[in-house]
N, C-alpha and C positions, 0 to 999 in steps of 0.2 A: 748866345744866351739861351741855356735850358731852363723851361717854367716847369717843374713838377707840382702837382695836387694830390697830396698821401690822404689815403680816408683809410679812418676808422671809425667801427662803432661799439659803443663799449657800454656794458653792464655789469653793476657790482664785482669788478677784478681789480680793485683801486692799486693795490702791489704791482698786479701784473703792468696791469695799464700803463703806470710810472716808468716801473722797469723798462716797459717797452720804447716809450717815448724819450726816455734817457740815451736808448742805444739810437735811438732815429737822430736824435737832435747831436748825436757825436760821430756822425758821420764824415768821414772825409771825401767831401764833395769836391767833384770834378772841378775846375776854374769854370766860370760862365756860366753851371748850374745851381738853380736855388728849389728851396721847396717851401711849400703852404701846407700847413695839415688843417685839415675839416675832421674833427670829431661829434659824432652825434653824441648825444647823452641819453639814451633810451632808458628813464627814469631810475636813473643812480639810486640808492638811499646809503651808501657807502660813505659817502665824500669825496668820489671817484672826480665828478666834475670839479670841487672846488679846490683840489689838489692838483688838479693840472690849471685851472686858471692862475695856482700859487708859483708853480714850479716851473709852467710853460706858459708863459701868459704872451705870445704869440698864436697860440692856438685857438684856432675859429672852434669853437665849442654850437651843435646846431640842437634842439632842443628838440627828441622825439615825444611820441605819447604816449611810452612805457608797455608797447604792444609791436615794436615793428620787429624785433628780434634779428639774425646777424643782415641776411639777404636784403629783407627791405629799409634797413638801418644803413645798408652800404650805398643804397639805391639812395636815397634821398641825401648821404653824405655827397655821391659822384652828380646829383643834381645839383646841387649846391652850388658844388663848386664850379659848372658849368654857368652857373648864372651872376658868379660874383668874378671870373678869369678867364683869359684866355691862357690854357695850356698845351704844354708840348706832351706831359705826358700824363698817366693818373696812374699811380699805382694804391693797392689794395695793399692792405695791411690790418693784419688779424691783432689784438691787442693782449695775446699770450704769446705772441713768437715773438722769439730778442735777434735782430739780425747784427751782422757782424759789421766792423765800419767801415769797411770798403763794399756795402752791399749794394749801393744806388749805383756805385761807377762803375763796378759788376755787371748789375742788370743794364744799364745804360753803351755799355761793351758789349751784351751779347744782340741788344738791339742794333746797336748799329753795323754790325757783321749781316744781318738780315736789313739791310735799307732802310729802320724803323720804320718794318711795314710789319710786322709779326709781334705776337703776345708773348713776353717772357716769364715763364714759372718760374719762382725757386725754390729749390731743391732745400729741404731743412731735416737738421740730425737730433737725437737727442743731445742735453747737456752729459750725458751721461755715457753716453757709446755715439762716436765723431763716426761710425762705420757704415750706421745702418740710417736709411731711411726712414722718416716718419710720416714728413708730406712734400708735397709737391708736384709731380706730375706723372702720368700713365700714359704705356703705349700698346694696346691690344690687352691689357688686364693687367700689367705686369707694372709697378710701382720702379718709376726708371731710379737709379743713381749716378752719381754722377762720373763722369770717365775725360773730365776733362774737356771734353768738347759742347757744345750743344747739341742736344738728340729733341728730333721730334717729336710729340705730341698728341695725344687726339682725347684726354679727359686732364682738366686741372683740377686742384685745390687752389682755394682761393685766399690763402694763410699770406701768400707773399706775390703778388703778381704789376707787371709791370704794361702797362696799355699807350698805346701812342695815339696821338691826334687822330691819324687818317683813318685806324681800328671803331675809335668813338665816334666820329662821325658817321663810319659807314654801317658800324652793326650798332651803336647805341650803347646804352648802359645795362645795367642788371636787369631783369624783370621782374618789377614788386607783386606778378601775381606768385612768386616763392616767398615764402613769409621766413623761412631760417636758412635750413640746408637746399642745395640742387641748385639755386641760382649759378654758383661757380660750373657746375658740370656743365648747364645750360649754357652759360656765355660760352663756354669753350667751343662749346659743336655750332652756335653759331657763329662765332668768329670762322670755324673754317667753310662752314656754311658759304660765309661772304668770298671764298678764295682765299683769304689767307692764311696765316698758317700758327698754331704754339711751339713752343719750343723753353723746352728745361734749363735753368744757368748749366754751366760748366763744372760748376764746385756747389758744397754747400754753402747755402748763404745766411745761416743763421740756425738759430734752437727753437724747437716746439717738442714739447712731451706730446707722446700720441697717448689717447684713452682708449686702452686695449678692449675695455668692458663694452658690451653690445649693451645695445638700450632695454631697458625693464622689460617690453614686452616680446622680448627673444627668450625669456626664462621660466619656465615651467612652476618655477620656486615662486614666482609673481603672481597671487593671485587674479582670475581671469579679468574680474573689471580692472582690476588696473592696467592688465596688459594693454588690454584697450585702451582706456585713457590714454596710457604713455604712447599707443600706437597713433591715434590723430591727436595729441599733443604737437605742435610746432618743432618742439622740438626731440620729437618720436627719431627723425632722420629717414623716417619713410613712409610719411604719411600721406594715405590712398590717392586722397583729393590730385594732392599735386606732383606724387610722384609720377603717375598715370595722365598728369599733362604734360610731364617733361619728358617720361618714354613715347608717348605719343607723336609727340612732336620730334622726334630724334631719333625711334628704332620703329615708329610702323604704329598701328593699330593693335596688331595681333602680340605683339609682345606687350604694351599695355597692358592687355587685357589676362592676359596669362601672369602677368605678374603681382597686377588687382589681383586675381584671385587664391595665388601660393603666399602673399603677404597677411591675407585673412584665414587662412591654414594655419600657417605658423604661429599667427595669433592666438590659435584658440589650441593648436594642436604643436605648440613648442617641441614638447621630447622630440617629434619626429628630427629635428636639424641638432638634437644635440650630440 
């Protein structure tokens, strides 16, 4: 018997949401494995929560304070469920990617090829072009695809990810001092921190549209207080605070600090990157 614990944390996407939890709950699971989903509700005003209470009323539903946003929404989902289960495995799950329904016996096959002692990304396409990449995992800068085998690792997205017992025990869960983005980059370097190792599915395992547009304050067209704003906005995608605790902590001091200061350049001084 396999115990999975699927977390999501979900904000006004009540479509998406659905859809997503549609494709999760029609999964064809392995014989012996089951799963638990923990969804936060970080302050719906959609109907997002009471549409899955309708639709999926298995579902732990955990009530945030409409401020934890994706990283620390995931963080208090993967507490959760540590305190309500004992599981074999947790996988992350983003609430706009539709995965396919052989995707848990997928991810659960490319773990057990590694001793479920490794993190498994999966690899996702658009709905719209099955060819190309959107998310899933990196190896030296290069966005991997898939080539049928599993390929190693050293930055994930955190859209579709699969973690095993002896992973959370040893490196622990997300870090809520990331309030949105960088927590996924983060676990990844310290998982391999701990010795162990990531590693991509073999195939895609599902659909996410990527949003090609860079955030508001990469655009010269943006007036400058907003650029700012949008820049330490939570959800800027690189904001100073914490991006400059997660390079610190993972490329050194000195690249921190160089990169603090080309992020407040480009802030103020866009055209230059366009």
């Amino acid at each position: 018997m396999k115990n999975i614990a699927v977390l999501l944390t979900v904000f006004n996407r009540k479509e998406k949401t659905l859809h997503c939890l549609k494709n999760l709950f029609s999964q064809q699971l392995p014989e012996g494995v089951t799963i638990e989903v923990y969804v936060v509700n970080d302050g719906c005003t959609d109907g997002t929560p009471e549409a899955i209470r309708q639709q999926f009323p298995l579902v732990k539903i955990i009530e945030g304070n409409g401020q934890l946003y994706w990283n620390r929404g995931m963080h208090l989902a993967w507490q959760t469920a540590l305190q309500e289960g004992d599981y074999d495995f947790y996988l992350w799950l983003n609430d706009d990617t539709f995965v396919n329904s052989d995707t848990i016996a997928h991810l659960l096959e490319c773990s057990l090829e590694k001793g479920n002692e490794a993190l498994v990304c999966g690899l996702l396409c658009s709905a719209d072009d099955s060819n190309t990449t959107t998310y899933g995992s990196w190896m030296k800068g290069e966005l991997i695809s898939p080539n049928g085998e599993i390929q190693e690792a050293d930055i994930i997205n955190g859209n579709v990810v699969l973690i095993p017992k002896i992973i959370c025990k040893s490196v622990g869960i997300l870090d809520p001092v990331f309030p949105h983005a960088i927590g996924d980059f983060d676990y990844g370097h310290r998982v391999r921190k701990k010795g162990y190792k990531c590693y991509s599915t073999k195939k895609y395992v599902g659909t996410c549209e990527n949003n090609p547009k860079l955030p508001k304050w990469c655009y010269s067209s943006t007036p400058v207080r907003e650029r700012i704003k949008s820049l330490y906005s939570p959800l800027g995608y690189a904001h100073p605070k914490y991006f400059f605790i997660y390079e610190k902590r993972n490329f050194g001091l000195f690249t921190a600090v160089k990169h603090y200061i080309t992020i407040h350049l480009r802030v103020l001084l866009p055209q230059l990157w366009m």
